[in-house]
N, C-alpha and C positions, 0 to 999 in steps of 0.2 A: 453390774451386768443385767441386760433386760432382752430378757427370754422373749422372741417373737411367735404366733402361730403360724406356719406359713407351708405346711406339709400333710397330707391325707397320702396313707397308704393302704393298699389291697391287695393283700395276699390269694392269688388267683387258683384254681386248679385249673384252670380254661381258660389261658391269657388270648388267644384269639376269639372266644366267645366273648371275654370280660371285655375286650377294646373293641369290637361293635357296636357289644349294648350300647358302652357311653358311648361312643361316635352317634349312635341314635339316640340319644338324648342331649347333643350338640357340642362334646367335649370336643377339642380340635386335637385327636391323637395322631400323631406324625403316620404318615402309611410307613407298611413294610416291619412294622413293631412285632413279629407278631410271634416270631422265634428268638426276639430278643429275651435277657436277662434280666431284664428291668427297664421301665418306659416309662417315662413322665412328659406331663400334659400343663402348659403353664393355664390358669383358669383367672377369667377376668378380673380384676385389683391386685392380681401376683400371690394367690396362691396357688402350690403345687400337686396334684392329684397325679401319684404314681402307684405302678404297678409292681408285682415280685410274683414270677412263676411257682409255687411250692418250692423245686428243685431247688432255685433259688436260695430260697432261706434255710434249707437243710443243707446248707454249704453254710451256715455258720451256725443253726440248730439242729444237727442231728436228731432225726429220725421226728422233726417236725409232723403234725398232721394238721390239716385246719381244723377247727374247731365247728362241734357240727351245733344245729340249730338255726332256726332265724333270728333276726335282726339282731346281729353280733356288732353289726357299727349299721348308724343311718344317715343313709343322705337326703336332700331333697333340690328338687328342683322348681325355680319361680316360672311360672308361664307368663306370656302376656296378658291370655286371656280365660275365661271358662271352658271357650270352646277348643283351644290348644291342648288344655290337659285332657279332652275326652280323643283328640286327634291324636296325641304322644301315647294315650294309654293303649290304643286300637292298634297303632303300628305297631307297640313292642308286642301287644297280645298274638297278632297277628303274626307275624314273625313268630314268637316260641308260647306257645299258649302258657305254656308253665309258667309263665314271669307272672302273669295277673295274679295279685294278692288282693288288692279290695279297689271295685269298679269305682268308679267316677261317683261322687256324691257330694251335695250344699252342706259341708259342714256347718256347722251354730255358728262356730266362730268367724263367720263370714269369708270362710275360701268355697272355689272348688276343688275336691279333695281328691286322689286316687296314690295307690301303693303298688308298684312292681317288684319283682327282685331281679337280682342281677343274676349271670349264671351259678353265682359263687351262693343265693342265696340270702343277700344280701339285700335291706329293705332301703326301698326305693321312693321316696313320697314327690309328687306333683302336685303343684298348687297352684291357684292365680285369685285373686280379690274377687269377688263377687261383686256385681254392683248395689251402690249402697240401695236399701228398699226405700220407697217413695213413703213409705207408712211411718218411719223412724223403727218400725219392729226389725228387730234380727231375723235374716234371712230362715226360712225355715230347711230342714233337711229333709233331703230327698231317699 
């Protein structure tokens, strides 16, 4: 038997907040999800990124709570470009200022780097390649 990875799940308190955010970050979540029990989003190579309202899962864990704290699972998102993760970071900021956890910035390791979260709290990272430096030196951080 060979076990495949092929499932992300998110236990939401706020499934209509929670299926925005991704929609604004380009998941193609089916409309009309929003009172649903559970909503899954097929994501490009065929894996599955679904949802579970709380209620949800205290229908087979009693007296469930989510778990509090950040970055309890992380995601990330590739950009095309440097300038796309300063434009995804500004919409979601804009949108609920709360989400910004750390502004756009030249990581060492040669991305452009920024972290949102989702309504749930949930850490969010956005990245795209930096162009290589004409120096051969690693990009410096901003």
């Amino acid at each position: 038997m060979t076990l495949a990875f092929d499932f992300i799940g998110i236990v939401t308190g706020d499934l209509p907040a929670s299926l925005a955010f991704y929609r604004s970050l380009g998941v193609d979540v089916p409309d009309g999800q929003e009172g649903a029990p559970h909503v899954e989003a097929r994501l490009p190579g065929g894996m599955t990124l679904a949802w579970d309202p709380v209620e949800t899962v205290r229908g087979f864990i009693p007296g469930y709570e989510l778990p509090a704290g950040e970055n309890r699972i992380g995601f990330a998102f590739r950009a095309e470009s440097p300038e796309e993760v300063d434009r995804v970071y500004a919409r979601i900021v804009a949108a609920d200022e709360r989400a910004g956890q750390t502004k756009p910035w030249d990581a060492p390791w040669g991305q452009r780097y920024a972290t949102v979260l989702d309504p749930d709290g949930n850490s969010i990272d956005l990245y795209a390649p930096l162009p290589a430096p004409s120096s051969g030196e690693p990009p410096a951080a901003s």
